[in-house]
C-alpha positions as CSV (number, residue, x, y, z in Angstrom):
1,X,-56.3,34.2,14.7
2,X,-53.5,32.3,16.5
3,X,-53.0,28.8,16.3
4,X,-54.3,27.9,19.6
5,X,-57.4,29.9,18.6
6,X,-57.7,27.6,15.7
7,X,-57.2,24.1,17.4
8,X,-59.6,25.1,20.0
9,X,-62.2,25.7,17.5
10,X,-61.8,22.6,15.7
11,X,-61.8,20.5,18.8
12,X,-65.6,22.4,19.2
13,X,-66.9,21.7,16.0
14,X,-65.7,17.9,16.1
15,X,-67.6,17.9,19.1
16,X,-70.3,19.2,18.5
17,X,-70.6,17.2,15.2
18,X,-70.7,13.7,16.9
19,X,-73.3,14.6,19.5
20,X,-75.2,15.6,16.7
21,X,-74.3,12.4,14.9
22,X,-75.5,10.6,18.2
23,X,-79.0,12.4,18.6
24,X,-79.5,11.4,15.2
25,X,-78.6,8.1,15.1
26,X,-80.4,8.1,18.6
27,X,-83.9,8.7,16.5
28,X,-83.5,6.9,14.4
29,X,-83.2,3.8,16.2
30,X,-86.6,4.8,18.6
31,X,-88.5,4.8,14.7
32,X,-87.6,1.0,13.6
33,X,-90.8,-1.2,15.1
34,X,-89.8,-4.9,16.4
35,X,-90.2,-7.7,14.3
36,X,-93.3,-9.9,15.7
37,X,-92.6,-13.7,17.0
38,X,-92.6,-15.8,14.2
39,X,-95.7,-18.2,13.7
40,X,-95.4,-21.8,14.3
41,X,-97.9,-25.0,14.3
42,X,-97.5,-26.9,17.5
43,X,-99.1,-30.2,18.7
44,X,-99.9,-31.3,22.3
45,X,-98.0,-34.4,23.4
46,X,-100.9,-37.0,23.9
47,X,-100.6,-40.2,25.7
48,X,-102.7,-43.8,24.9
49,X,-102.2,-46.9,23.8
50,X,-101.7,-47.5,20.2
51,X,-101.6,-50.7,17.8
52,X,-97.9,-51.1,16.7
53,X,-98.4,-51.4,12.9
54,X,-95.4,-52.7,10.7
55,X,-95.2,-52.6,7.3
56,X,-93.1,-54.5,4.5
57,X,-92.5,-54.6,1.1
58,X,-93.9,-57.7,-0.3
59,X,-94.0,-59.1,-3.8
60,X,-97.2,-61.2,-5.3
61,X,-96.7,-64.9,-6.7
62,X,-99.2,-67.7,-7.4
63,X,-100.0,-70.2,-5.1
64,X,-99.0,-72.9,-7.8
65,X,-97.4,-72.0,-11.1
66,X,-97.2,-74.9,-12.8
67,X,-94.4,-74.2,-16.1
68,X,-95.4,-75.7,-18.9
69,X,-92.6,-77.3,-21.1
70,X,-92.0,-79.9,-24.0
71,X,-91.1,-83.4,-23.9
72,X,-90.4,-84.3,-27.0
73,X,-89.5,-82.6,-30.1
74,X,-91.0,-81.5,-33.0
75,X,-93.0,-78.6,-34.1
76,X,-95.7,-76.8,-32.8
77,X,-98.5,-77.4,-34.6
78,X,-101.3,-74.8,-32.7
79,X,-102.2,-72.7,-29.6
80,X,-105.6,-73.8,-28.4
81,X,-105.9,-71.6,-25.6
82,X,-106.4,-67.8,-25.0
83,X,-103.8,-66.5,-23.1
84,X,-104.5,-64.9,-19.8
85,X,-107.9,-67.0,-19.5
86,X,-108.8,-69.5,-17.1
87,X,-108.0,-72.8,-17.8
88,X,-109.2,-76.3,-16.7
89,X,-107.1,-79.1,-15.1
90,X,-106.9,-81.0,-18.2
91,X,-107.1,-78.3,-21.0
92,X,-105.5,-78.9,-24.2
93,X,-103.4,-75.9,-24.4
94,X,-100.5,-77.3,-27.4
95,X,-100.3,-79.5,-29.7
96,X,-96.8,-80.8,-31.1
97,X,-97.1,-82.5,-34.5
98,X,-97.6,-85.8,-33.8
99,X,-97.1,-87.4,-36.6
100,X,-93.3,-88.8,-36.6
101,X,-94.9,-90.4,-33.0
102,X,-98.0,-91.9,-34.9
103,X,-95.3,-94.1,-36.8
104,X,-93.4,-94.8,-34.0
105,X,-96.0,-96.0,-32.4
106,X,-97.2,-98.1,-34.9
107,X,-93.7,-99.6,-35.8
108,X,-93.5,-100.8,-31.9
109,X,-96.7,-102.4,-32.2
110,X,-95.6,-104.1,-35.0
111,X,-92.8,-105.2,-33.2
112,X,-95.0,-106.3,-30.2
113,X,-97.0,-108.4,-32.7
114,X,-93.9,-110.5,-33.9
115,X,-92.8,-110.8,-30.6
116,X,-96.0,-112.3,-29.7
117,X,-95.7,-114.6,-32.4
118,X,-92.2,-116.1,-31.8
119,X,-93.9,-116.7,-28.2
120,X,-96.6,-118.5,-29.7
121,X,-94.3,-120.6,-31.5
122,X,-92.0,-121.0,-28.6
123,X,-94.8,-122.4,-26.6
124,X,-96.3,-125.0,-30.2
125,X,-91.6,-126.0,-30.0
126,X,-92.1,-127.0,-26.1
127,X,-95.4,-128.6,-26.8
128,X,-93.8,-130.7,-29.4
129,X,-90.6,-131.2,-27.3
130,X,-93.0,-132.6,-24.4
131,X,-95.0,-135.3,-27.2
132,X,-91.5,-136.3,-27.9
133,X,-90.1,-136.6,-24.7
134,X,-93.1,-138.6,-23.6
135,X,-93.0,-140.9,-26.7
136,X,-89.0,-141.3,-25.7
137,X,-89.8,-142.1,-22.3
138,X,-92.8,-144.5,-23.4
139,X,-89.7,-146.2,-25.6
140,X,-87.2,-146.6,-22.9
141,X,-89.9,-148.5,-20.8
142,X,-90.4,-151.3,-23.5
143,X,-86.9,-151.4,-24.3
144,X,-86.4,-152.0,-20.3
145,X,-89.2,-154.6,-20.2
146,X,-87.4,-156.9,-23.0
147,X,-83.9,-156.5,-21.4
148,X,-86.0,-157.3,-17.9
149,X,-87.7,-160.6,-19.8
150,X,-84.3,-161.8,-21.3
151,X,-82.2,-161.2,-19.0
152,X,-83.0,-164.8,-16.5
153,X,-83.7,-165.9,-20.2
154,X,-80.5,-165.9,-21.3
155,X,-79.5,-166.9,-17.9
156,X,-81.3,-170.2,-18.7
157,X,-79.8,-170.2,-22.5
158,X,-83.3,-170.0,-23.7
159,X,-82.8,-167.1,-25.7
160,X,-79.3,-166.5,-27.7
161,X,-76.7,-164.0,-26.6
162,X,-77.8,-162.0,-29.8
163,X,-81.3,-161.3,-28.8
164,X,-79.7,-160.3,-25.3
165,X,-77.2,-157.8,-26.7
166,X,-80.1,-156.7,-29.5
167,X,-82.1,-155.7,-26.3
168,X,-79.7,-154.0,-24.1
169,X,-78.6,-152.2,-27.0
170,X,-82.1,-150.8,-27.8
171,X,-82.8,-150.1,-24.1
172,X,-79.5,-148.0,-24.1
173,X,-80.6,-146.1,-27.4
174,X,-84.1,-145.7,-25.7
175,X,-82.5,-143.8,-22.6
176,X,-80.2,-141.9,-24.7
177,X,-83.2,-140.5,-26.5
178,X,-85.1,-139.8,-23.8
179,X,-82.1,-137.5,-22.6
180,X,-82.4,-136.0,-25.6
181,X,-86.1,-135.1,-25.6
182,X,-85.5,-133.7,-21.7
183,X,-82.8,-131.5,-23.5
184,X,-85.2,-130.4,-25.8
185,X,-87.8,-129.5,-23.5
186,X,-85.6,-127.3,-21.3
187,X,-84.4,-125.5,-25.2
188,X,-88.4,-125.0,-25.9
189,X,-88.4,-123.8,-22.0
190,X,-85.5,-121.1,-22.5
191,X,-86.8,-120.2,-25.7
192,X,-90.3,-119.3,-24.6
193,X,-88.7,-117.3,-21.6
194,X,-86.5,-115.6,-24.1
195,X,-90.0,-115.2,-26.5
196,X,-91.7,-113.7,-22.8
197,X,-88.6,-111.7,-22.2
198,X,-89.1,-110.2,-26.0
199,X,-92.9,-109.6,-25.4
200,X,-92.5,-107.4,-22.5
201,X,-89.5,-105.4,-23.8
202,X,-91.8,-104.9,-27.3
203,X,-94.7,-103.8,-25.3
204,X,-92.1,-101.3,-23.1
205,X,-91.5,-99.7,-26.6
206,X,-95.4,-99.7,-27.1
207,X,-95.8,-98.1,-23.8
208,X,-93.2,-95.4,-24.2
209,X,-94.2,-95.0,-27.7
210,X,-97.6,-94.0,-26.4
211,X,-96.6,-91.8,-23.8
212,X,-94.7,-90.0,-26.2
213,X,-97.3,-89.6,-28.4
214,X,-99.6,-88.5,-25.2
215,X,-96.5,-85.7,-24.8
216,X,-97.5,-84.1,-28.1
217,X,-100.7,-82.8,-26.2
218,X,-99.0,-80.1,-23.8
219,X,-102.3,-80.0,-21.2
220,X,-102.8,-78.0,-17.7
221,X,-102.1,-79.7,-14.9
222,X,-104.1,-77.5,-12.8
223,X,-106.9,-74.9,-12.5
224,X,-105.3,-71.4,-13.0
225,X,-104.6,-68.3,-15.4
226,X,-102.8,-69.1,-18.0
227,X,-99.6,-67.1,-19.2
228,X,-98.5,-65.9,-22.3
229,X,-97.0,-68.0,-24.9
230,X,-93.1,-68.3,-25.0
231,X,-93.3,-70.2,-28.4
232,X,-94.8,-69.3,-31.3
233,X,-97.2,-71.8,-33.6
234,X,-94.7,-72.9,-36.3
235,X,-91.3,-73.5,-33.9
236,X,-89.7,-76.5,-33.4
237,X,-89.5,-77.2,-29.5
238,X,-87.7,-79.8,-27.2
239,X,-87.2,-80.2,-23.8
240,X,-84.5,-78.0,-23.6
241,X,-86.3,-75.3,-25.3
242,X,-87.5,-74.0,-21.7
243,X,-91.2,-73.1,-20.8
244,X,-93.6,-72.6,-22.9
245,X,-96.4,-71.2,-21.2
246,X,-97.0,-71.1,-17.2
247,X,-100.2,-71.7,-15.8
248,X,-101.0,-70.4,-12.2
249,X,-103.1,-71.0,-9.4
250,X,-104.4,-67.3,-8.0
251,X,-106.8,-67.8,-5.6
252,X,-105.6,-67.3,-3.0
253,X,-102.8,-65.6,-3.9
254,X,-99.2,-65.5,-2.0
255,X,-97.5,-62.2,-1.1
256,X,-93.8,-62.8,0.4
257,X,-92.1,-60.0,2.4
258,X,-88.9,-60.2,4.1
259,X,-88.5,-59.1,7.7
260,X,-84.8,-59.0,9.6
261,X,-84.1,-61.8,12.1
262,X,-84.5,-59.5,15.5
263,X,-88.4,-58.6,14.0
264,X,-89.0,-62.0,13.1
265,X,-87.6,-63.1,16.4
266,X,-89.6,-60.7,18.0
267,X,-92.7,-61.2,16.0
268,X,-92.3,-64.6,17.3
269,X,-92.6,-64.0,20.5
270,X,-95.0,-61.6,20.7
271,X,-98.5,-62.7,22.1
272,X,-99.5,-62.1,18.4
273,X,-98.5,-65.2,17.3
274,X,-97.7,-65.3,13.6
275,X,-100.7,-67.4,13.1
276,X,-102.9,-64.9,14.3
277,X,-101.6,-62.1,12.5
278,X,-104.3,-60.0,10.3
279,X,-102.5,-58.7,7.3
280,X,-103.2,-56.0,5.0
281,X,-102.3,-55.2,1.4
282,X,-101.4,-51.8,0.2
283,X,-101.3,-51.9,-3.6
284,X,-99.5,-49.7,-5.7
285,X,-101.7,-46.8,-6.1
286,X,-102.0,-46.5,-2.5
287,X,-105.1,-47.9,-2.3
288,X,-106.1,-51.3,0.5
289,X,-107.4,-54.4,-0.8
290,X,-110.3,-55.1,0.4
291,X,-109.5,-58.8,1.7
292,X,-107.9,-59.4,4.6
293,X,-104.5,-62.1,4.8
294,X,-103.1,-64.5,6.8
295,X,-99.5,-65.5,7.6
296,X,-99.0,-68.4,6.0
297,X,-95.1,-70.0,6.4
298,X,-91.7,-68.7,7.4
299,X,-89.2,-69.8,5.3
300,X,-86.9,-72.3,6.8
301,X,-83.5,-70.3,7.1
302,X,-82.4,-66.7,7.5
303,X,-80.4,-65.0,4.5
304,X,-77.3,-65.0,5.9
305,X,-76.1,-62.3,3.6
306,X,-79.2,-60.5,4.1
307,X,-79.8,-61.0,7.8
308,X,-83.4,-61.3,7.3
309,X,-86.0,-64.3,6.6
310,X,-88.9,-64.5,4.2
311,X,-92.4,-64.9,5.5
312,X,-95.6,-66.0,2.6
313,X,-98.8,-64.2,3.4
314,X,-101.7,-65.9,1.6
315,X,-104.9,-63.2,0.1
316,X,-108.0,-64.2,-0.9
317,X,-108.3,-63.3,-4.5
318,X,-111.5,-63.5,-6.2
319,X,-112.1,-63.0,-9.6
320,X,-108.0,-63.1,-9.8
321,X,-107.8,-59.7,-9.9
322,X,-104.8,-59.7,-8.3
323,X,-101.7,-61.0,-10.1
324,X,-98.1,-62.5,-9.5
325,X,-95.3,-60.0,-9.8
326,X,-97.2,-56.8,-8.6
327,X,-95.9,-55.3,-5.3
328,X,-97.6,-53.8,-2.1
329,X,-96.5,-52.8,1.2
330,X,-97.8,-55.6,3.7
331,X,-99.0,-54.4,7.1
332,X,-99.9,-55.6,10.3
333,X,-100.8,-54.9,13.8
334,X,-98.4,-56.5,15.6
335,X,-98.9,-55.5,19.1
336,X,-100.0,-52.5,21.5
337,X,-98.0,-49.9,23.3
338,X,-99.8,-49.1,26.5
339,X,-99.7,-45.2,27.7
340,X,-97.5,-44.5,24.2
341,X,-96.5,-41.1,23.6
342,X,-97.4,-39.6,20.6
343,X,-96.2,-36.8,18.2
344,X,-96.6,-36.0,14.7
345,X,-93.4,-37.4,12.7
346,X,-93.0,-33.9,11.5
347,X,-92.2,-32.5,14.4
348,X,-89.3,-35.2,14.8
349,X,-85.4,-33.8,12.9
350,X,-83.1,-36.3,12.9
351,X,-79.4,-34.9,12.0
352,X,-76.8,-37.3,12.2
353,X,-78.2,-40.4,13.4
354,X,-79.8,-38.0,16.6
355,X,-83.2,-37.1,17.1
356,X,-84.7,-33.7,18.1
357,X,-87.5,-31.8,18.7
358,X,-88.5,-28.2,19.3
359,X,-90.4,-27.5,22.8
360,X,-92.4,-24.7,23.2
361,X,-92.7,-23.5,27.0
362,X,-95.7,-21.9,28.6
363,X,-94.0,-18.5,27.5
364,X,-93.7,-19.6,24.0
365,X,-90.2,-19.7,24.1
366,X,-88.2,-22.5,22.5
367,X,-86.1,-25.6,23.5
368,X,-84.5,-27.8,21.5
369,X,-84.7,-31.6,23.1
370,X,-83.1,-34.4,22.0
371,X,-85.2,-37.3,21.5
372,X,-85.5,-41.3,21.6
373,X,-88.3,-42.6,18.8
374,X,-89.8,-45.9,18.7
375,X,-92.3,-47.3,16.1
376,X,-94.6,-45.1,14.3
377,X,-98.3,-45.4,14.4
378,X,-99.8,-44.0,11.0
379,X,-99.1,-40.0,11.0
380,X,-97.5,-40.5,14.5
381,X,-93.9,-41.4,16.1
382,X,-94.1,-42.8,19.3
383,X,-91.7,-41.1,21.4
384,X,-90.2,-43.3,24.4
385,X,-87.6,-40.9,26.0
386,X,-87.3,-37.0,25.8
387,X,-91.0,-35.7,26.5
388,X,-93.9,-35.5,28.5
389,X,-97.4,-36.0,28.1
390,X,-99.3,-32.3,27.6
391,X,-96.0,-30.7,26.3
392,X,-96.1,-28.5,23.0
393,X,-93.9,-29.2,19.8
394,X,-93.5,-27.7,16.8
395,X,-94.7,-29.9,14.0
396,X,-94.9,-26.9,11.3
397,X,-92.2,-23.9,11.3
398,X,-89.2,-26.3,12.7
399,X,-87.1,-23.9,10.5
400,X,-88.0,-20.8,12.6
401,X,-88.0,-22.4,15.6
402,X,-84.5,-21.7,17.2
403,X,-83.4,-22.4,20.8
404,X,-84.2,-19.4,23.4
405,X,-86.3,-17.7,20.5
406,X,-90.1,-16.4,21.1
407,X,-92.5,-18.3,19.0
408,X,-96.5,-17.3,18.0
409,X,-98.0,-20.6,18.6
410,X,-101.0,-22.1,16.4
411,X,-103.2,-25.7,16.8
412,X,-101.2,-27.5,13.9
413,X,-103.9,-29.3,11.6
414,X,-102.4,-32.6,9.9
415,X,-102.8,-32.1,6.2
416,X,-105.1,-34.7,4.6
């Protein structure tokens, strides 16, 4: 067999192997089924108008929480209340031992007492001062009547010039004593001012001496629950030790949230007024309180780190179940959107500050549109640009769903 021969023969076979190859692989290919359309949920675009419901975090505080603190020191002598109870307006809830403040007390009565006394005896010196001056005065008016009589007397030489100078003399020692007894009077004057002056500053000791002992009885100042104790029975306390106890008012009960400045602009605008809003409470197991809140005050500046402005809801509370420091989410209707489209906020990807959603067609075959959201309405996102009303998304199998792809559409159920 020449070469020729052979190179003929292998070109053949070569040949013949691939269209072998080719009817094989040919088969093959015709036994491998096609893979079905994947199943998806999808939801119908629906159109009405919907309540625009915001909600907020919002923390729980008492309308009045009155802190209880010393002022004055000394030891705690008992704990007459049970804490967490309600107390009265007026309740003994402390007692500082009042003791040291008995004494005090009684040591600025005391001193009241004398004072009282030296006024007493101020008033018997200006008494006496007035006797005298009028006995001085009564003197310097006989004196004045002999040096009247004999004076023409010894004019006439009918008396001597001794009995003349004897009674000027004596009518000149009469007015100088009668100076003198003015002079006392106005001493017995200044001294019972001084006496009045003593009186009052003794009964401003009395005065404070009772408050003070008044302070060793640490009462409520209003009707509320009252705290735990800060202090234990035994320690000495002072108005610097901080509070002891705080008592609160709960019912109703406050629960601030914080909104930005363009809601709370808008908010105020709104024909919702803030006044009228109806606010509910979500507490922390998810559950609503059964009372309905008002809107109560806006606080009177915007955080200006922040950007946003603290409103006070007030909640009837009754039995004061509710207590300050919990937290809820506040929520409130705070206007309608008229002809709103809705779809389930599942059906919504966002990826990198964009929206999308996946369309199914009337051939089942998938879309991707971008989309604008606005506010949500429970389970639902209200859409305001992208879609139509009757259009079909994908709220369940997003992951499947990929642009130009078939998809096996099913009613999607919301999951409870």
């Amino acid at each position: 067999m020449n070469t020729s021969f052979k190179q003929k023969l292998a070109v053949l076979t070569i040949a013949a192997g691939m269209v072998a190859a080719a009817g094989c692989s040919k088969g093959a290919s015709a036994d491998v089924p096609q893979a079905p359309p994947p199943d998806v949920e999808v939801a119908t675009v629906e159109q009405r108008d919907v309540p625009i419901v915001h909600e907020w975090i919002g923390t729980l505080d008492g309308m009045v929480n009155a802190a209880i603190k010393a002022e004055v020191s000394g030891y705690l002598l008992s704990q007459d209340y049970t804490e967490g109870s309600f107390v009265r307006k007026g309740q003994w809830l402390f007692e500082i031992d009042p003791r040291p403040f008995d004494a005090a007390l009684a040591q600025a009565q005391g001193g009241l007492a004398r004072a009282k006394g030296q006024l007493a005896q101020a008033k018997a010196q200006l008494l006496q001062a007035q006797a005298q001056l009028a006995q001085s005065v009564a003197n310097q008016g006989r004196t004045q009547l002999d040096v009247d009589k004999y004076t023409p007397l010894a004019q006439q030489q009918a008396v001597t010039q001794q009995e003349m100078d004897n009674a000027a003399q004596n009518n000149i020692a009469a007015k100088a004593q009668t100076e003198a007894s003015k002079a006392g009077v106005e001493t017995a004057r200044a001294q019972i001012e001084a006496a009045n002056a003593a009186v009052e500053s003794a009964q401003a000791e009395v005065d404070a001496a009772k408050v003070n002992l008044g302070f060793t009885r640490l009462v409520s100042p209003i009707d509320g629950i009252a705290g735990q104790a800060q202090v234990q029975v035994g320690n000495l306390v002072s108005a610097s030790s901080g509070t002891i106890t705080t008592v609160s008012t709960l019912d109703p009960i406050k629960v601030r949230f914080t909104v930005g400045e363009q809601e709370y602009l808008n908010l105020s605008r709104n024909e919702m007024a803030l006044g009228r809003l109806q606010l509910e409470l979500i507490l922390a197991d998810g559950s609503t309180y059964s009372h309905k809140g008002k809107f109560s005050f806006a606080d009177r500046e915007v955080n200006q780190s922040t950007g946003a402005i603290q409103l006070t809801g007030l909640f009837p509370n009754p039995g004061n179940k509710l207590r300050p420091g919990q937290y809820g989410k506040v929520r409130a209707a705070v206007g309608t959107s008229v002809g709103a489209l809705l779809v389930p906020q599942r059906a919504v990807s966002e990826l990198q500050g964009s929206y999308q959603v996946a369309v199914v067609d009337s051939a089942n075959k998938v879309s991707i549109r971008s989309v604008t959201p606005g506010d949500r309405a429970g389970p639902l996102w209200i859409v305001t640009e992208g879609l139509k009303a009757g259009e079909r998304v994908v709220a369940e199998g997003v992951q499947k769903a990929h642009a130009g792809t078939e998809v096996s559409p099913k009613p999607f159920v919301e999951a409870n």
